[in-house]
C-alpha positions in Angstrom: -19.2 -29.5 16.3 -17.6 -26.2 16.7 -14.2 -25.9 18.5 -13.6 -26.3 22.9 -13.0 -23.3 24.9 -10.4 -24.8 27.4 -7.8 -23.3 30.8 -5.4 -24.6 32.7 -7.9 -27.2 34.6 -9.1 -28.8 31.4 -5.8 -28.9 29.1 -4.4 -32.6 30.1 -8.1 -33.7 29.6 -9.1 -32.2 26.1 -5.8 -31.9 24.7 -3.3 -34.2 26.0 -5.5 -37.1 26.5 -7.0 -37.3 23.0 -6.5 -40.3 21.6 -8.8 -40.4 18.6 -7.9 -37.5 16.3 -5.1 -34.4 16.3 -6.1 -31.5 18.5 -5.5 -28.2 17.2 -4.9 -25.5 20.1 -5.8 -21.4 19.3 -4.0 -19.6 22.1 -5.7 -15.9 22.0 -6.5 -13.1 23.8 -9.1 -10.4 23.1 -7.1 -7.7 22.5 -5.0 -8.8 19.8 -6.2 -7.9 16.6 -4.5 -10.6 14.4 -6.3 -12.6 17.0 -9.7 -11.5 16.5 -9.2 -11.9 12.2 -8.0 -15.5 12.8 -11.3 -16.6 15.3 -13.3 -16.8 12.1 -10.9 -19.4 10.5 -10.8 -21.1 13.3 -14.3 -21.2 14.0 -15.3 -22.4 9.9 -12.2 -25.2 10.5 -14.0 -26.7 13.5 -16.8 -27.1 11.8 -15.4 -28.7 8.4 -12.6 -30.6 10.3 -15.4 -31.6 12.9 -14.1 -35.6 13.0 -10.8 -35.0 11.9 -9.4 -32.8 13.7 -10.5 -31.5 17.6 -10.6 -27.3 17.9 -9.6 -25.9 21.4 -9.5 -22.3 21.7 -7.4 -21.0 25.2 -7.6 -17.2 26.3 -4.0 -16.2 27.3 -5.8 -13.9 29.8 -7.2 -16.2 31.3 -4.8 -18.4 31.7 -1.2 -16.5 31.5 0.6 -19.1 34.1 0.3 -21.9 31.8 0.8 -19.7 29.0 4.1 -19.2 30.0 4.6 -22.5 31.3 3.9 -23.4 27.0 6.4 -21.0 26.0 3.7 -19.5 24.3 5.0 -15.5 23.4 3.4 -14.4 20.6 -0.3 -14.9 19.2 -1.9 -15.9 17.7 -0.3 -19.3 18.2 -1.6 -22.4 17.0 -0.2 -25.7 18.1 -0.9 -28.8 17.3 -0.9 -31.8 19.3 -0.7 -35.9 18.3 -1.0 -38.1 20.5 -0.8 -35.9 23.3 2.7 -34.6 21.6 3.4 -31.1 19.9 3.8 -31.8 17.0 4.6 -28.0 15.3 3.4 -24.1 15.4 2.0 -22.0 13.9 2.3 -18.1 14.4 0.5 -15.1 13.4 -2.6 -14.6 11.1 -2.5 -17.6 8.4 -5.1 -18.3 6.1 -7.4 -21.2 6.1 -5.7 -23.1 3.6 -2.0 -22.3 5.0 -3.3 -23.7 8.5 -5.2 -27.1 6.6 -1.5 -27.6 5.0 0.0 -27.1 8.5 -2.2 -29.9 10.1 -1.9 -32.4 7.2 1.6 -31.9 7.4 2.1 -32.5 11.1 -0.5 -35.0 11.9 
């Protein structure tokens, strides 16, 4: 399973109703470069943590209102949610294994 492009519409379903595993939310956009070396993290982490962990991936563009409404101000920002809880952030480029530590230590 690769990760789940999600808005505004979709959030309380895919993120804050997931009850099975942690949910790990990319907020990008596609002109931020930082943003655009992450995707292919993101996109490999998907796909090993595909059971473990859910991928959603939210354009900022696309959805700047709820962006806001997040408190979402720099990206790339990843956030992970529990339970329907945020649970911690992370900003900026990481590597893969910085961003498996970040999970494990926040689920």
């Amino acid at each position: 399973m690769s990760y789940v492009e999600i808005s505004k519409d979709s959030f309380d379903k895919e993120v804050l109703n997931e009850k099975v595993c942690p949910v790990l939310v990319d907020f990008w956009a596609t002109w931020c470069g930082p943003c655009q070396m992450l995707s292919p993290v993101i996109d490999g982490l998907a796909d090993e943590l595909d059971g473990e962990v859910k991928v959603c991936k939210m354009d900022c563009d696309e959805n700047s209102d709820f962006i806001m409404e997040m408190g979402v101000m720099t990206i790339p920002c990843l956030v992970l949610f529990v339970g329907g809880e945020e649970k911690g952030r992370l900003i900026g480029y990481n590597e893969k294994e910085a961003i498996i530590d970040f999970i494990n230590e926040n689920k």
